[in-house]
N, CA, C and O of each residue as an XYZ file, in Angstrom:
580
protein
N     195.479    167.909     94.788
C     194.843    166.613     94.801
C     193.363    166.744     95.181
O     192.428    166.332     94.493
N     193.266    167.374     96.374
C     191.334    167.673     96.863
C     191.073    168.275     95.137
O     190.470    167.464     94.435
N     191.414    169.390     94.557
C     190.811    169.695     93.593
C     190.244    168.569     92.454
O     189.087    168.445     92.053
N     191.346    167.856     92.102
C     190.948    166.492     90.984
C     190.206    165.923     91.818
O     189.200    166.613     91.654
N     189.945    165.232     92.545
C     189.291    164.454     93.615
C     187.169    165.253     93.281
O     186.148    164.616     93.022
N     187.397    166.965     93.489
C     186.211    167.218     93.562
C     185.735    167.700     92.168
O     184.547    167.949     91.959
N     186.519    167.803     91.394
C     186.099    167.700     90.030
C     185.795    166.254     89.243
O     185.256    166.235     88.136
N     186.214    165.032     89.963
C     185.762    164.206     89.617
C     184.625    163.558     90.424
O     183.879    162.716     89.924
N     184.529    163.976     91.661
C     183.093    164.050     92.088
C     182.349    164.570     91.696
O     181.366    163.838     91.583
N     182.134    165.722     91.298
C     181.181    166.702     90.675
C     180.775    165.926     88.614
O     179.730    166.206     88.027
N     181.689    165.190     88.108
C     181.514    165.406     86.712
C     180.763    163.483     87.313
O     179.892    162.955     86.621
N     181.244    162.857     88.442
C     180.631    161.712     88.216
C     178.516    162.034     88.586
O     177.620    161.485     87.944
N     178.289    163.141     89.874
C     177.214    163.293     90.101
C     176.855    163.884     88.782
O     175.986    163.248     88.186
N     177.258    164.823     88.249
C     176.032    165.301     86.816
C     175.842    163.743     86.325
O     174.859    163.079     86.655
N     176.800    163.290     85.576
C     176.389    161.790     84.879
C     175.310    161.090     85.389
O     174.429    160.504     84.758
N     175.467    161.210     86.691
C     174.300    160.133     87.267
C     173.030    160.801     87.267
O     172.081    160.251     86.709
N     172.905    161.815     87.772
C     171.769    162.711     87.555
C     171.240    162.758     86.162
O     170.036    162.678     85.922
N     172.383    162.920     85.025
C     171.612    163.387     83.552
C     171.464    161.862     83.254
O     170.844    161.687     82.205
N     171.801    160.859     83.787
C     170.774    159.403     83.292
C     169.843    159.453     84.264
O     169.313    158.345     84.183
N     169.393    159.952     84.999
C     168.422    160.288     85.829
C     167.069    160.924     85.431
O     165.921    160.744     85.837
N     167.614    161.736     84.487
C     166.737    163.287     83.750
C     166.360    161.958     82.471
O     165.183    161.661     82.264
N     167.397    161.325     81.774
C     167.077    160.599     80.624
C     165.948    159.611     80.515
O     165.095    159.561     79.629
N     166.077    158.895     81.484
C     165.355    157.789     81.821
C     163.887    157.985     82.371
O     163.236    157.065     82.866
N     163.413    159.343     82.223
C     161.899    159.410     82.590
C     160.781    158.959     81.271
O     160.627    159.673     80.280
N     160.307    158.093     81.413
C     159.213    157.664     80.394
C     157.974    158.621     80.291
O     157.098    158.972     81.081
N     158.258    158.877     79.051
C     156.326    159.571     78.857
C     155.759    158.908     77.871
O     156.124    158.138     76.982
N     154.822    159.370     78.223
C     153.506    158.830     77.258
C     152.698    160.023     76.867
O     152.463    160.956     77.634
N     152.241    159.932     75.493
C     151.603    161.097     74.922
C     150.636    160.889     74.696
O     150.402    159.685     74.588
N     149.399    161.889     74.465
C     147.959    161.616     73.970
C     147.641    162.084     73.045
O     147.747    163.284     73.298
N     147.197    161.965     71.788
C     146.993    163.133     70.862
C     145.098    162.636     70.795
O     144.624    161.551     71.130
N     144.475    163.657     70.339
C     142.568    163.300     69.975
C     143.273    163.062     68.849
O     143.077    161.847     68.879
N     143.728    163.165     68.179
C     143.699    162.749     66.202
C     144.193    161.336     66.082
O     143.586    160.650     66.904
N     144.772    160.857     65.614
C     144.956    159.508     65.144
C     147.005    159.723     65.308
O     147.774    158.763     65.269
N     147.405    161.054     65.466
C     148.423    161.126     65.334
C     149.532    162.412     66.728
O     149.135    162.777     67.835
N     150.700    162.708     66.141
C     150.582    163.950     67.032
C     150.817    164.916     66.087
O     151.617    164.616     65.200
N     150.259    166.120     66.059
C     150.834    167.449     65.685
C     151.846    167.956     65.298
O     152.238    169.016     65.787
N     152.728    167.109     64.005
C     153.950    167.667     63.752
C     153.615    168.657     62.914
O     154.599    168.624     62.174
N     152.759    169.737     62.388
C     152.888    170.844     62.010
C     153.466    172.096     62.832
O     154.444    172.746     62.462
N     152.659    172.368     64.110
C     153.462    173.097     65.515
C     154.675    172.386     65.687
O     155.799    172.861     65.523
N     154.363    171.065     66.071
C     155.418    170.511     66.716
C     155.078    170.082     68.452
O     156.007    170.151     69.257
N     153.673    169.643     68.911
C     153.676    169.753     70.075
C     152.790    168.015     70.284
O     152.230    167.502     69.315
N     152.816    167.356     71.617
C     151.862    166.916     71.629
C     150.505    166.961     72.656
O     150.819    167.294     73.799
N     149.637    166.797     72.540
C     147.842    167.201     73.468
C     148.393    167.043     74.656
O     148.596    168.166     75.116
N     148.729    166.245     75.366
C     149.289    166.072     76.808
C     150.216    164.833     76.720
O     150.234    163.800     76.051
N     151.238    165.583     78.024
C     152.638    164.291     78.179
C     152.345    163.901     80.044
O     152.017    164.688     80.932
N     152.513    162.978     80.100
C     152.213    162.005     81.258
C     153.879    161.757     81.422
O     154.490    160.984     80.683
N     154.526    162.543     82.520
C     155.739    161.930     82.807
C     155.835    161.646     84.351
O     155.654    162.642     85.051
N     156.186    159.997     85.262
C     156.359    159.919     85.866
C     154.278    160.118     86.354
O     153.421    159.569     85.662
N     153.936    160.956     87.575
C     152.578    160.811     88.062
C     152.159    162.757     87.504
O     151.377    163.470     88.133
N     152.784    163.120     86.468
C     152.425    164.531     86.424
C     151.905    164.584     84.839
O     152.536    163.985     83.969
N     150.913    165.217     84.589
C     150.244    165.262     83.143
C     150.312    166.741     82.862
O     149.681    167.614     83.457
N     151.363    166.938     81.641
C     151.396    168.270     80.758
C     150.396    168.598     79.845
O     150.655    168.362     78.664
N     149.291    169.098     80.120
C     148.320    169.524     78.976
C     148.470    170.913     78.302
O     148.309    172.018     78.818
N     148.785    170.629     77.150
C     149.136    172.056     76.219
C     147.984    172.497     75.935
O     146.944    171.844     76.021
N     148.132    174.118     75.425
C     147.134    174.918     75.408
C     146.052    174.781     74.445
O     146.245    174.820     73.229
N     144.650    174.585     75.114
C     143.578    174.377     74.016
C     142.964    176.240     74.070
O     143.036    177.131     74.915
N     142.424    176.141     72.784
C     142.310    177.601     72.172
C     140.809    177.669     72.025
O     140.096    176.692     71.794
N     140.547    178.458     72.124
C     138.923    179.240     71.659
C     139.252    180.253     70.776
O     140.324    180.853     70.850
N     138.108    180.567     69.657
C     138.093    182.205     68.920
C     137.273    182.986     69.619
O     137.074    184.063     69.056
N     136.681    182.838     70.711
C     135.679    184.004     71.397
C     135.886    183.695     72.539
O     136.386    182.625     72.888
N     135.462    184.757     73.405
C     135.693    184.711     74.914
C     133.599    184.599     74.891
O     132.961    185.516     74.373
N     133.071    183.693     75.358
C     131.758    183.871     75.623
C     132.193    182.304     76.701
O     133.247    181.706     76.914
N     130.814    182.123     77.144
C     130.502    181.404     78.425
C     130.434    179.889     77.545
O     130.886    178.835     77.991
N     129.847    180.028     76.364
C     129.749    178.557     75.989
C     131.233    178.054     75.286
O     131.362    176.860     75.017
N     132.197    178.889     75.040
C     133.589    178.735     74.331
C     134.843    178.443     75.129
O     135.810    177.774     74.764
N     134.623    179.171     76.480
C     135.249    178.706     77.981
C     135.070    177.311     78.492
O     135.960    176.484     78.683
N     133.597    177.156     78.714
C     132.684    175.626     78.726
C     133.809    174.425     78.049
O     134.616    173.662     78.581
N     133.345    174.729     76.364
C     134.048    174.108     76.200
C     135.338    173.761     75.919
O     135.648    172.621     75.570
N     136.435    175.034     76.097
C     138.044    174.437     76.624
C     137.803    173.816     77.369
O     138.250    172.673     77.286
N     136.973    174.168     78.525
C     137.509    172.833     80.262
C     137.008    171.996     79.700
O     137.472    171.080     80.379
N     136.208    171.346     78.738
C     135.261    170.094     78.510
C     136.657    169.222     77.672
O     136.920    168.021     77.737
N     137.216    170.060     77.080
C     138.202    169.543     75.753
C     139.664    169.270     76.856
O     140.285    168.227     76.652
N     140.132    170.140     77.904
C     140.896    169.878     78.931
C     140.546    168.515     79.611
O     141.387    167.622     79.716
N     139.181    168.390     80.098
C     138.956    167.118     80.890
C     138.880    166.160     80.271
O     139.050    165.081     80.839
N     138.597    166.218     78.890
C     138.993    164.830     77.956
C     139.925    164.296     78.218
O     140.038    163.090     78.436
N     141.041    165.397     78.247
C     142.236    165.093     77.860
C     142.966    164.488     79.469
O     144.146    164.148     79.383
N     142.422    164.384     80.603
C     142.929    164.274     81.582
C     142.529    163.366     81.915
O     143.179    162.686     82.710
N     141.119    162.895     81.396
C     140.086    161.356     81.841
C     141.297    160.392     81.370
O     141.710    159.604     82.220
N     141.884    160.382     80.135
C     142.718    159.311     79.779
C     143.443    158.859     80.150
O     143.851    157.726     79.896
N     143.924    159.818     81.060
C     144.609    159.017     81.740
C     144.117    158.623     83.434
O     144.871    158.173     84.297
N     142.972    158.869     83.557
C     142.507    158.636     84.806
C     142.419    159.794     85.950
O     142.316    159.740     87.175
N     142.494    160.734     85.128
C     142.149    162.034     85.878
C     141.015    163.511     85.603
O     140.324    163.677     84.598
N     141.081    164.263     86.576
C     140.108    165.606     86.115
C     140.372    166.492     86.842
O     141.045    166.581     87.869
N     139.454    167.568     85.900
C     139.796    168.702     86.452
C     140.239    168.625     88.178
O     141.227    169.277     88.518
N     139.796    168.153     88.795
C     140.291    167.975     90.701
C     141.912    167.881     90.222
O     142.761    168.350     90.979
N     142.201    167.435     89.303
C     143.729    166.963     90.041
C     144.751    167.963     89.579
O     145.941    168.106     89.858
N     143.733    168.763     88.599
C     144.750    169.954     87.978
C     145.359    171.099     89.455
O     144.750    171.521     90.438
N     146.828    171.291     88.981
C     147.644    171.618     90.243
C     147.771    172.902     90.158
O     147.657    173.557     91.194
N     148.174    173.900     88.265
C     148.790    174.726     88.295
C     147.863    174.851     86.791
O     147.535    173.903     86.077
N     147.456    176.822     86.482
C     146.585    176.855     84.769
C     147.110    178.146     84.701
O     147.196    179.045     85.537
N     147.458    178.046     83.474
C     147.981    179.399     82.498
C     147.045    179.356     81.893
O     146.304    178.456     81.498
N     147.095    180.850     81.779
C     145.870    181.507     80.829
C     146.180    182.463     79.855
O     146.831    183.438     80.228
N     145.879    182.388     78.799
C     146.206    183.596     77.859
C     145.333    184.176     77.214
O     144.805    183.311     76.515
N     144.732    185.414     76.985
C     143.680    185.627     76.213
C     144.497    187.313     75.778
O     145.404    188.064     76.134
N     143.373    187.167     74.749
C     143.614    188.521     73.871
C     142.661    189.668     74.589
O     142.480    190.830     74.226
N     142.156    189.023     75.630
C     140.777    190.410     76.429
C     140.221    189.870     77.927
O     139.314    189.120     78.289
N     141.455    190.810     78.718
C     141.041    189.948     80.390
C     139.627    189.903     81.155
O     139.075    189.255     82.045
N     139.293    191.272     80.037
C     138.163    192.024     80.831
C     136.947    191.073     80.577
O     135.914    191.050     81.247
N     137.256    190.264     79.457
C     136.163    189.334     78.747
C     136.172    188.120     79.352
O     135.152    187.435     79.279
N     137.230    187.672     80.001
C     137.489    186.487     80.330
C     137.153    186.583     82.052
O     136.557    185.770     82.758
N     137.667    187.661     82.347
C     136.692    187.786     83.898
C     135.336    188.400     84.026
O     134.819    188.607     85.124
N     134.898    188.622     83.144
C     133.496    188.658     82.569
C     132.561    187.244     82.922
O     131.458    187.057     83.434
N     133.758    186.265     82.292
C     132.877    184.714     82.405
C     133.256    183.797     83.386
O     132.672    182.728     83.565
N     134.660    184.365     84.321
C     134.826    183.768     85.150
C     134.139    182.346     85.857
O     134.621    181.228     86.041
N     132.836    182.907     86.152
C     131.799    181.982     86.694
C     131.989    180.475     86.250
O     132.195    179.444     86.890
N     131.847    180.734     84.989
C     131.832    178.773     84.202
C     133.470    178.245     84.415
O     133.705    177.079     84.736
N     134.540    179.234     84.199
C     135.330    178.405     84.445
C     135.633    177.735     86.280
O     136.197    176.650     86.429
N     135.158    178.580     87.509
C     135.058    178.535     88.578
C     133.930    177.017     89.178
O     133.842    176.314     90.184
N     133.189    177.149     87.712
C     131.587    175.809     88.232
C     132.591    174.475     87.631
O     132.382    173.299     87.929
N     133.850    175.014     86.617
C     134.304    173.418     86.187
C     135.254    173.071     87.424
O     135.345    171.932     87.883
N     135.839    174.000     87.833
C     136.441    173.406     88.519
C     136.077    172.757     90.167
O     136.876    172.237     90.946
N     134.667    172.987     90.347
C     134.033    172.574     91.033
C     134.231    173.368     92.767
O     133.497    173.226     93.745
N     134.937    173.830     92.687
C     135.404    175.151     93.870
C     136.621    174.952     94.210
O     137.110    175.656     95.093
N     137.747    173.446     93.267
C     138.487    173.217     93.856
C     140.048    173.552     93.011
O     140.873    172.830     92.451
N     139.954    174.801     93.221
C     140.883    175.817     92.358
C     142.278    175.357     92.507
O     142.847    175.009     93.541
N     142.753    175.417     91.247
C     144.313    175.568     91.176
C     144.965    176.843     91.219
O     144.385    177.929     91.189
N     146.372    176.629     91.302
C     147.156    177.436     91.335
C     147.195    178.337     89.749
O     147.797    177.882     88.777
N     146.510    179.542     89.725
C     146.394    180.116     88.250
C     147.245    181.600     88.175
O     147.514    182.475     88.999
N     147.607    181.315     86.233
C     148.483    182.817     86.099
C     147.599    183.353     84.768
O     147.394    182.764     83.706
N     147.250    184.384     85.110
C     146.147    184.861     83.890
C     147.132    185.720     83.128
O     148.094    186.032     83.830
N     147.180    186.366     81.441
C     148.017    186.871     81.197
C     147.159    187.244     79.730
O     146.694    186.424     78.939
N     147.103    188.887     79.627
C     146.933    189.060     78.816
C     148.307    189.236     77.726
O     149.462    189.522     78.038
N     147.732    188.953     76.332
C     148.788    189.099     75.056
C     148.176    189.988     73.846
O     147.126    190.574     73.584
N     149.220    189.789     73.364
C     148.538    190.503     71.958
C     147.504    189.600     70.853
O     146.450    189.710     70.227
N     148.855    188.449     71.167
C     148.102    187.529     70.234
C     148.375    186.184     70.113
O     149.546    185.824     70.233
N     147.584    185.446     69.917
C     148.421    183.620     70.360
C     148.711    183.383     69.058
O     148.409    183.979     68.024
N     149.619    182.001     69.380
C     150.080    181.196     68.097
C     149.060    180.988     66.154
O     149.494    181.145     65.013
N     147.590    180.572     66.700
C     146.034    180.677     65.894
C     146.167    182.204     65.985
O     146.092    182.692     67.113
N     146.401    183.211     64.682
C     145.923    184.548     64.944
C     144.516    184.809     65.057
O     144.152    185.958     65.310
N     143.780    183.999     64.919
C     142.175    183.860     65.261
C     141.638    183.396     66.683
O     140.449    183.414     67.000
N     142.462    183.067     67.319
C     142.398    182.336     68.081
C     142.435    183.959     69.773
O     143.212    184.910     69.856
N     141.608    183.679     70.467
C     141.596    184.899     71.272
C     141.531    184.256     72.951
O     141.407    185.006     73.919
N     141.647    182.655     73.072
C     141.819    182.151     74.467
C     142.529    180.981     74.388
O     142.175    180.102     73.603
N     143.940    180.795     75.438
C     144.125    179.471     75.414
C     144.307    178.949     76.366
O     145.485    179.271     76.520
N     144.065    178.331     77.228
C     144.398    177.499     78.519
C     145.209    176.206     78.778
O     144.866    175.144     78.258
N     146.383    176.316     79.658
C     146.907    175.190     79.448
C     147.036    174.719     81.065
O     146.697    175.459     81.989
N     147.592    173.341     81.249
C     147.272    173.039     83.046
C     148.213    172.269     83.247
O     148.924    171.866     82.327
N     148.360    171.967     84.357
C     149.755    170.696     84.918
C     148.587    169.872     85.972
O     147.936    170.522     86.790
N     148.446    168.513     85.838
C     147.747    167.689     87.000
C     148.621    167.011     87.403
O     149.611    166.828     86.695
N     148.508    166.413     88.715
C     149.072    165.255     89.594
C     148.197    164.107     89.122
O     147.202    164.618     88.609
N     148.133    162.924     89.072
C     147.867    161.889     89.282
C     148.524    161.540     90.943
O     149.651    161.670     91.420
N     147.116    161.009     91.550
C     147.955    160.381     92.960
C     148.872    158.718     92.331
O     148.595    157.984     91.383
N     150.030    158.640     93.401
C     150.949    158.215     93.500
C     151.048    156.666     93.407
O     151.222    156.212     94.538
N     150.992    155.573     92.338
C     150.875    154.467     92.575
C     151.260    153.540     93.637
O     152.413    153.132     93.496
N     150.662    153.099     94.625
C     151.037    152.082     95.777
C     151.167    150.833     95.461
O     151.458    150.004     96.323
């Protein structure tokens, strides 16, 4: 009897939990007029107070191509009322580390000294085979009162 008893406790908590998981609203941003069903992805998802920004790409590792990922990142974070400050956590991928900590500097001046949690990672090669940097980030939005 305890056994049925805790197997039907256990199958009623998943239920409640996976309408739990269901019921989170997002909202998406795309710059185009649309989203990206060729990949399949969209520019950033806003779920709950946390903003998913997928990876924006460069073809060169130089100081003005870094520049502007964070410029094309903070677009994407103004919309919803945020910036670079609120970014929490940044993946990095490039095809040449040595190039990318080369320029360190500009990405260190966007973020204004107020660094996130970062995972740098070199690859062979990203999704764009032209494509040789991509950066992607997680922000907080503070907490509506």
């Amino acid at each position: 009897m305890k056994a049925i008893i805790l197997v039907v406790a256990c199958l009623i908590t998943f239920q409640l939990l996976s309408a739990q998981t269901n019921n989170i609203e997002k909202k998406k941003f795309h710059f185009g007029a649309s989203q990206d069903t060729a990949a399949g992805y969209a520019q950033v998802v806003k779920a709950d107070n946390v903003l998913y920004v997928s990876g924006t790409v460069a073809t060169s590792i130089t100081a003005a191509s870094i520049e502007r990922i964070y410029q094309t990142i903070e677009k994407s974070l103004n919309h919803f009322g945020a910036s670079l400050q609120n970014v929490v956590k940044e993946n990095l991928y490039t095809t040449d580390i040595e190039a990318m900590k080369a320029h360190n500097e500009v990405r260190k001046k966007m973020y204004k000294g107020d660094y996130p949690a970062a995972t740098w990672v070199q690859i062979s090669r990203l999704y764009m085979p032209e494509a040789k940097l991509e950066i992607e980030v997680i922000a907080h939005l503070p907490k509506e009162k």
